[in-house]
N, C-alpha and C positions, 0 to 999 in steps of 0.2 A: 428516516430514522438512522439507516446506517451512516450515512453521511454526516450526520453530526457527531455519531459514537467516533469517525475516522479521526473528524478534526477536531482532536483533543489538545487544548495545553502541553507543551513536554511537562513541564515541572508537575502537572497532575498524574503524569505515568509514574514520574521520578519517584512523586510522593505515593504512589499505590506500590510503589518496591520498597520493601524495606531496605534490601542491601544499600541500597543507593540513601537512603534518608539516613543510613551508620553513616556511608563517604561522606555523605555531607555536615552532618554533624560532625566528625572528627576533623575535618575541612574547618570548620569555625570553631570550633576549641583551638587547632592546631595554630590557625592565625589568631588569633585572643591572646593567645601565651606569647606569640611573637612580638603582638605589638604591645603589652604589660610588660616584658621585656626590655625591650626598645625607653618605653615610659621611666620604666625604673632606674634605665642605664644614661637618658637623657638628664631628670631629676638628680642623680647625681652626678653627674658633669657639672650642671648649673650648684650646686650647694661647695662641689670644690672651688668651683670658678669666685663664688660671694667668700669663701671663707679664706682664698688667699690675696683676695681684693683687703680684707677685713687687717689681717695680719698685714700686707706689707704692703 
């Protein structure tokens, strides 16, 4: 019995701490924002790239 309790999953301890489930939540929001970012910044490259294809 204690032998199974030892060998636990990390991510099941990770997830029994809460601190640890904020870091990780803020960990995926923080990269979300980066790459919606990124999305936004690439998206408009391409609409400048069509629009002065369009013009000249």
């Amino acid at each position: 019995m204690m032998k199974t309790k030892k060998i636990q999953p990390i991510w099941a301890h990770l997830l029994n701490d809460r601190r640890s489930v904020k870091l990780i939540l803020l960990l995926v929001v923080f990269f979300g924002l980066i790459m919606l970012a990124v999305g936004f910044f690439n998206l408009g490259i391409r609409a400048d790239e069509q629009y002065y294809q369009q013009n000249y």
